[in-house]
C-alpha positions in Angstrom: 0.0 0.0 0.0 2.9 2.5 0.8 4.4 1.7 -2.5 1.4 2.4 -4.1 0.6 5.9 -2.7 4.1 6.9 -3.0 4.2 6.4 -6.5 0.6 7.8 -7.0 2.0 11.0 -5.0 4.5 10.9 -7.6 2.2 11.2 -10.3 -0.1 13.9 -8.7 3.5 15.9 -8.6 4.3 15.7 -11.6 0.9 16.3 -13.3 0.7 19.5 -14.6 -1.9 22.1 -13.5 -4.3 24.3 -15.0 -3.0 27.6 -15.7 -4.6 30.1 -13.4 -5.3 33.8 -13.8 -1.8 35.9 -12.8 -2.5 37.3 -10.1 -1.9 40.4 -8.0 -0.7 40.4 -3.8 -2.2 43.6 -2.1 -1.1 44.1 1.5 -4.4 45.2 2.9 -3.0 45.8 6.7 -0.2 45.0 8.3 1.5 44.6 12.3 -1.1 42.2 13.5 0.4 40.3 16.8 0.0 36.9 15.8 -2.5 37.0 13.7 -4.7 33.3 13.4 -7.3 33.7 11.8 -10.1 36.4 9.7 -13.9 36.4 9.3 -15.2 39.3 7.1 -17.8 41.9 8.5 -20.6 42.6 6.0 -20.2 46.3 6.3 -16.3 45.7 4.4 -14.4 45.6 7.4 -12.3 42.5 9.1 -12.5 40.6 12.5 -9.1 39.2 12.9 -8.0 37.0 16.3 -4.5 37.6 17.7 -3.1 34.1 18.9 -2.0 36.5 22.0 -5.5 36.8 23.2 -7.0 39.7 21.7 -9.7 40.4 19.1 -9.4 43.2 16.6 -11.3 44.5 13.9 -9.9 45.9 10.4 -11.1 48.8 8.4 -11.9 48.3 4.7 -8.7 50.5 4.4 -6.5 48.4 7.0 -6.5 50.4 10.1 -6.1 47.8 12.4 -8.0 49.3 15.6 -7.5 48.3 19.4 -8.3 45.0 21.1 -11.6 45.0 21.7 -13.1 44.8 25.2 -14.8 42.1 27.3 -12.8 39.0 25.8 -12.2 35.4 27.5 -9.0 35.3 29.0 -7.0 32.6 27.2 -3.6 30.8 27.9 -0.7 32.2 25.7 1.8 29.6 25.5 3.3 27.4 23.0 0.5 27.0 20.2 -1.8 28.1 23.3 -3.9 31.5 22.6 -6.7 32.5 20.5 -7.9 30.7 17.2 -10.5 30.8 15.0 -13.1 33.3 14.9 -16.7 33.0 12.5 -19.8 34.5 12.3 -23.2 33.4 13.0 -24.9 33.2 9.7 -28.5 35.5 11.0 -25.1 38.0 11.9 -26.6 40.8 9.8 -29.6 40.4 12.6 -28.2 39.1 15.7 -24.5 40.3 15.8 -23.2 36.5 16.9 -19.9 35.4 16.7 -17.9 31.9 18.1 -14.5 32.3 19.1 -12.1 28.9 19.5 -9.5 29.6 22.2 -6.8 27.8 24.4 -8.5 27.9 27.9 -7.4 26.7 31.9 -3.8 26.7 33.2 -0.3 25.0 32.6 -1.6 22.0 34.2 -5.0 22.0 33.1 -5.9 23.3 30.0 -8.1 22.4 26.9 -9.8 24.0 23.7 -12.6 26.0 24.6 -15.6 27.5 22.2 -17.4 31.0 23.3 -20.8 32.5 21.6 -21.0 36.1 21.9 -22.4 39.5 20.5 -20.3 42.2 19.2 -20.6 45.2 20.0 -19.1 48.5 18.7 -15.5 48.1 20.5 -16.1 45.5 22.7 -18.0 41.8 23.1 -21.1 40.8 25.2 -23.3 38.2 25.7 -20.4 36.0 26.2 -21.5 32.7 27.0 -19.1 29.1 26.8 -21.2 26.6 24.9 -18.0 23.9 24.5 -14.4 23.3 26.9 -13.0 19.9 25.6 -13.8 17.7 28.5 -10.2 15.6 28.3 -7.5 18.5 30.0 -4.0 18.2 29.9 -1.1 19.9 30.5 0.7 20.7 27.7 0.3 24.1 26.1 0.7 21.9 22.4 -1.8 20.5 19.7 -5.2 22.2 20.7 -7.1 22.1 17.1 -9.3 24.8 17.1 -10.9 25.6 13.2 -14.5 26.0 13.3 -16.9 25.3 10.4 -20.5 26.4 10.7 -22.4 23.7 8.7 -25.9 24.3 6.6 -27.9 22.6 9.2 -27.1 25.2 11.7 -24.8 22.8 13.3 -20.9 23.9 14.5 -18.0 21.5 13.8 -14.8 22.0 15.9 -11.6 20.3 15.5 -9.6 19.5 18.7 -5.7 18.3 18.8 -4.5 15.7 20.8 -3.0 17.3 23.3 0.9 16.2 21.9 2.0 14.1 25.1 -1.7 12.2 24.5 -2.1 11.0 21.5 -3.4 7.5 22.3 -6.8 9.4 23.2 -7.1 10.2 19.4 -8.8 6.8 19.3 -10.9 7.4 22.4 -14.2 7.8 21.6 -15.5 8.5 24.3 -12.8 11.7 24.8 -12.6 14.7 23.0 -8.4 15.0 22.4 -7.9 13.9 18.6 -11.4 15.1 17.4 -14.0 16.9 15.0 -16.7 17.7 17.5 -19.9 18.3 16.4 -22.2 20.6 18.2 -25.8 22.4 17.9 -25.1 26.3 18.0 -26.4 27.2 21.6 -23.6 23.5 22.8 -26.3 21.2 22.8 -26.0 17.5 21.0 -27.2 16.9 17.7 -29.5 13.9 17.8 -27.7 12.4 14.4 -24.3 12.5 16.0 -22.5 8.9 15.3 -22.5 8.5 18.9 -25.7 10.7 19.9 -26.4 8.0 22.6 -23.4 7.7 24.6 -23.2 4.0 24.6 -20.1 4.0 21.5 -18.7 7.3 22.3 -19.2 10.6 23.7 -22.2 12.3 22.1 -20.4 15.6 20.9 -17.6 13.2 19.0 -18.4 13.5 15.0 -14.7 11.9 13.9 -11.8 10.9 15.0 -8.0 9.8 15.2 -6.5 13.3 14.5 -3.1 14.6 15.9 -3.6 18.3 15.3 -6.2 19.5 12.8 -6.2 23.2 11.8 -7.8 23.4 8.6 -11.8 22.2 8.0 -13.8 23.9 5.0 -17.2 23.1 3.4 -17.5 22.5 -0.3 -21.3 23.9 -0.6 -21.3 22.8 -3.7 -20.3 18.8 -3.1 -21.4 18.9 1.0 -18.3 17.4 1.2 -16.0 18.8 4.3 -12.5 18.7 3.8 -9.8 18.8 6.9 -6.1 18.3 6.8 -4.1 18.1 9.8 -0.4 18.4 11.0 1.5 15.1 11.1 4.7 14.7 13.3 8.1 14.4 11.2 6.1 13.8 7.7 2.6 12.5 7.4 0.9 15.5 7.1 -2.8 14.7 5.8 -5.9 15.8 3.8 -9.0 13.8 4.9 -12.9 14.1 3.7 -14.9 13.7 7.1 -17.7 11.9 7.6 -19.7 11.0 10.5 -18.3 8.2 12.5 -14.6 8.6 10.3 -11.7 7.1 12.1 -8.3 8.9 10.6 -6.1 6.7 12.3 -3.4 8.6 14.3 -1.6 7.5 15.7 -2.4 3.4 14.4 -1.7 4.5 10.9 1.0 7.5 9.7 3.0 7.7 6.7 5.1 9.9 9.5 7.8 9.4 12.3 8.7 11.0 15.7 10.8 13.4 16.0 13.8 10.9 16.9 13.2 9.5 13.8 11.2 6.3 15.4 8.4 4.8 14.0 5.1 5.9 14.9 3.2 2.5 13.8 4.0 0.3 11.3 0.8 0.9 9.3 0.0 3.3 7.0 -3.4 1.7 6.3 -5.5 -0.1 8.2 -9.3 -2.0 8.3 -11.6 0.5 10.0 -9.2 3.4 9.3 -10.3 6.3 6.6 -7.6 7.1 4.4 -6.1 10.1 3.8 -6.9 11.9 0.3 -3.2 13.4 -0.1 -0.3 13.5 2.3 2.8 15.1 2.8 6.6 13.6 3.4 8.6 15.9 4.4 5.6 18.3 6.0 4.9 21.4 4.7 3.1 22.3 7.9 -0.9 23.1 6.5 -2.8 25.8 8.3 -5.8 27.4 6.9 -7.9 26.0 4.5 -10.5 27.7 1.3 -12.6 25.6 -1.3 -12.4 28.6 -4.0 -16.1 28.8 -5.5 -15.0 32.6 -6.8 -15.8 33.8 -9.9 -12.6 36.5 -9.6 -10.1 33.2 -10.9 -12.2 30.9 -13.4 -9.1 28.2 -13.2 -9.1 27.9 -9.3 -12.9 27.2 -9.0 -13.4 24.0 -7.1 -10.0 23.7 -6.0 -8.3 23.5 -2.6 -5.4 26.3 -1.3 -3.7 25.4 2.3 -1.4 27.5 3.9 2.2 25.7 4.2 3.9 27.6 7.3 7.1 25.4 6.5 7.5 26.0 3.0 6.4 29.6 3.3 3.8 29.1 0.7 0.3 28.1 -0.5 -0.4 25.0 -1.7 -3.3 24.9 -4.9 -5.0 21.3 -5.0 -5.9 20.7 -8.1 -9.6 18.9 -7.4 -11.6 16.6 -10.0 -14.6 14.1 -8.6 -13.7 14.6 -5.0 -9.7 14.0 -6.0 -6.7 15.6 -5.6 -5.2 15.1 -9.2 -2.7 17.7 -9.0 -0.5 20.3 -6.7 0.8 24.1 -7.5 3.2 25.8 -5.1 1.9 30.0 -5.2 2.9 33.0 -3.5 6.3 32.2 -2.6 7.4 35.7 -3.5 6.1 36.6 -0.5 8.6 34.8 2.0 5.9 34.7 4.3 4.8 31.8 7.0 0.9 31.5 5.7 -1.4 31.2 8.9 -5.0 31.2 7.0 -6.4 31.1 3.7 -9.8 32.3 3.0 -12.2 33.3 0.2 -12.9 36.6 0.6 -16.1 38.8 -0.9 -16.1 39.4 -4.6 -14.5 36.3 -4.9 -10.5 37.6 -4.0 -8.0 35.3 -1.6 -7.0 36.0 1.8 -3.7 35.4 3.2 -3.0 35.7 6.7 0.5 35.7 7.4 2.4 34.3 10.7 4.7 36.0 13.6 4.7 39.0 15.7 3.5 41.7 12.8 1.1 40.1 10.9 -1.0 40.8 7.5 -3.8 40.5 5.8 -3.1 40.0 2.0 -5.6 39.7 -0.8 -4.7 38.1 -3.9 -6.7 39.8 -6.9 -6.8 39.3 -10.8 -3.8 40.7 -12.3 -6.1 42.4 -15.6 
């Protein structure tokens, strides 16, 4: 089976790709503490989390204003802070957001999910509606995307804590997860394990190490999340309920000392991965383009690569990756998160202690 994908990754390398538009990088705002991730406000303006705990909001013309008020403390250390940040879809009428967020102390600490309203310069209303009930004490591997699903439903992804990563296959945990929840933290009723007899109720998938990338193809329904593997291995993996993604049974990774994880890279009862990547390129962020701005890309999947200082273009046919493009390069920049942005432009959010937002526009 290794043979097999390693010579099919092979291929998909060495196919060539559809030529896209060219393309124009516009540096919308820059020196953004640690910027993680951006949701866009109707009115033109951008809601962008600071990993350093600190919520800010953009002006169409890149004023980056101050941290706004009233904000869940968080704990700022190693990949510890805040995450991801979305907005309710009624948002035009009830002002909701849902912030992801490291949460607790060195010794006990775990992914937490707030609702709340925003205000002018500050949030209100805010109210927990999920903390990852598994804590640890490692300030490493939290997760944290958020995908609102059509249903009204929330998906969360949750790491496995690093020094934990047998609890991956724990079912009845929530290190190593995509957690599914209702939008005010209830339990859907279709959850795989909605009756707590196979596995706790808010567990939608499993057998992740550190998942930061989940996006909805509208088109398909399919959702697509890739996650960090350790020394290689990283992955792309359609969910579906119930999916078991194997870490850490199955890796096409190793440790850090160079020992084997497992010696599987498949295995009966585990999902395989769609793609994966040896040596890592380190994915964060993660946009279906269904934009009308870049005809070529429609369809297609773009992933930040923090290692290579890059995004990478997935070339998608039928649910397949069939091909891989390496863009933006010039930039030299670590890419945190990727989004589709309104009139159909990309947005690059890059990494470190002075962050921007970058949109990528039609070059006519």
């Amino acid at each position: 089976m290794r043979t097999r994908c390693f010579y099919l990754l092979l291929l998909i390398l060495a196919a060539p790709v559809a030529t896209a538009n060219s393309y124009s990088l516009t540096t919308v705002a820059a020196g953004i503490p640690y910027p993680w991730s951006i949701a866009f406000l109707p009115d033109g303006r951008y809601l962008v989390t600071s990993r350093q705990g600190s919520l800010h909001i953009v002006s169409a013309d890149g004023r980056v204003g101050p941290a706004l008020a009233n904000t869940p403390e968080t704990y700022f250390a190693g990949q510890g802070g805040y995450f991801d940040v979305v907005l309710d879809p009624e948002f035009g009428n009830n002002r909701t957001i849902y912030l992801s967020f490291a949460h607790g102390q060195p010794e006990n600490n775990a992914t937490r999910v707030i609702r709340a309203t925003l205000e002018d310069d500050r949030l209100a209303d805010v109210t927990p509606i999920f903390t990852a009930a598994t804590p640890k004490a490692t300030p490493q591997h939290y997760g944290g995307r958020l995908l609102l699903m059509s249903d009204g439903t929330l998906l969360l992804t949750t790491g496995d804590g690093f020094d934990y990563r047998e609890q991956a296959q724990d079912t009845f945990g929530h290190l190593g997860k995509v957690i599914r929840i209702n939008r005010d933290g209830s339990v859907p009723a279709d959850n795989p394990f909605a009756d707590g007899r196979d596995g706790d109720p808010k567990v939608y998938a499993y057998g992740l190490r550190n998942p930061q990338g989940l996006a909805l193809d509208a088109t398909s329904g399919d959702i697509y999340l890739h996650e960090h593997g350790p020394k290689g291995g990283d992955e792309l993996n359609r969910v579906t309920p119930g999916s078991n993604f194997g870490w850490p049974v199955t890796s096409y990774g190793v440790n850090y000392s160079g020992a084997r994880v497992s010696p599987f890279t498949t295995h009966p009862g585990i999902t395989d991965p769609l793609f994966y990547w040896v040596p890592s390129i380190a994915p964060s962020g993660l946009a279906i383009y269904r934009g009308r701005a870049f005809p070529a890309w429609r369809g297609d999947l773009f992933i930040g690569a923090l290692v290579d200082r890059e995004v990478r273009r997935l070339q998608m046919e039928q649910g397949q990756v069939v091909a891989q493009e390496s863009l933006f390069s010039e930039l030299d920049e670590r890419i945190r998160d990727v989004r589709e942005g309104p009139q159909g432009a990309l947005y690059l959010l890059t990494d470190g202690d002075s962050g921007k937002i970058i949109r990528v526009t039609p070059d006519r």
